[in-house]
C-alpha positions in Angstrom: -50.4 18.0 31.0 -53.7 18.2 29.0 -56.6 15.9 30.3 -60.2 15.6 29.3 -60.9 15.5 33.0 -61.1 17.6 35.6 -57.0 18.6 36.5 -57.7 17.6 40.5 -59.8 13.9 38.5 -57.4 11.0 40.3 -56.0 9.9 36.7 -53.6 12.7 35.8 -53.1 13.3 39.7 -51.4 10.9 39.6 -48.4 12.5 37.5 -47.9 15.4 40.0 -49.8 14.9 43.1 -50.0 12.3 45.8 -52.9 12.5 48.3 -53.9 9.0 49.9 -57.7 9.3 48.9 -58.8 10.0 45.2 -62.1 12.3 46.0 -60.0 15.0 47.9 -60.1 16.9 44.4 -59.3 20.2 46.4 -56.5 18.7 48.3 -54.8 17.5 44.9 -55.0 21.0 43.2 -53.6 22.5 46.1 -51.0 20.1 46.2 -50.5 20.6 42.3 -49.7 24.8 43.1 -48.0 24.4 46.3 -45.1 22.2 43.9 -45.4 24.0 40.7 -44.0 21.1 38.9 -46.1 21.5 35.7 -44.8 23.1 32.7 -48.5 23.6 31.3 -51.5 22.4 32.6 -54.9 22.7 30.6 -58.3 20.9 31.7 -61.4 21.4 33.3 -62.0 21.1 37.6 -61.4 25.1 37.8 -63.9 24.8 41.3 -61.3 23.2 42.8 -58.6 25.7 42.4 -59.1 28.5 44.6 -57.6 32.1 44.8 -55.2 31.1 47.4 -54.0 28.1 45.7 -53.4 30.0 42.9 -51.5 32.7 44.4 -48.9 29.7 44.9 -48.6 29.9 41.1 -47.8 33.4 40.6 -44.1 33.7 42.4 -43.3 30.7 40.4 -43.7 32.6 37.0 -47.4 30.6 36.0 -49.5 32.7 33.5 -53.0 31.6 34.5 -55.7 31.9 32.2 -59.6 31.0 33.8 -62.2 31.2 30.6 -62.1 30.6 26.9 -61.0 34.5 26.2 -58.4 34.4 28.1 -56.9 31.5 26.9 -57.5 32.9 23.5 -55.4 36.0 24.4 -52.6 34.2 26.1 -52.5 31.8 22.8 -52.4 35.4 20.5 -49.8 37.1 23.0 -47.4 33.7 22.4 -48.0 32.5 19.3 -45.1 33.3 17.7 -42.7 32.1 19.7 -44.4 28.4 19.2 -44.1 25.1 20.9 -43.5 21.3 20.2 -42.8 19.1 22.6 -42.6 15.4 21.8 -41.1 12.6 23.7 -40.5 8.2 22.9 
């Protein structure tokens, strides 16, 4: 998932999170780590995901990249192996 938004913004929360009130941002990204059910998640709302919701990610396999240069790296490290996903 790729939004514009903040991750934890109600809009894409809606795709792998279910919390009963929209403005529990925090609630939502720790609901998002605790399932791991993202294949690749890039937007903004990085306050709301801290260390220990993280360290949900990490026994699941999730490379996690928090600034610009690492993000750069990561996209260096992989590039060859390359990725298109397309769906309808």
């Amino acid at each position: 998932m790729t939004v514009t938004s903040r991750m934890a913004h109600a809009t894409p929360a809606s795709f792998a999170a279910h919390i009963h009130d929209r403005d529990l941002e925090s609630e939502i990204a720790d609901q998002y780590c605790a399932n791991a059910n993202l294949d690749f998640s890039l937007g903004g709302g990085k306050r709301h995901f801290i260390d220990a919701f993280l360290a949900k990610l990490k026994p699941a396999g999730y490379t996690i990249t928090l600034d610009k240069t690492e993000l750069e790296a990561y996209r260096a490290a992989n590039e060859a192996k390359g990725t298109l996903r397309m769906f309808g």
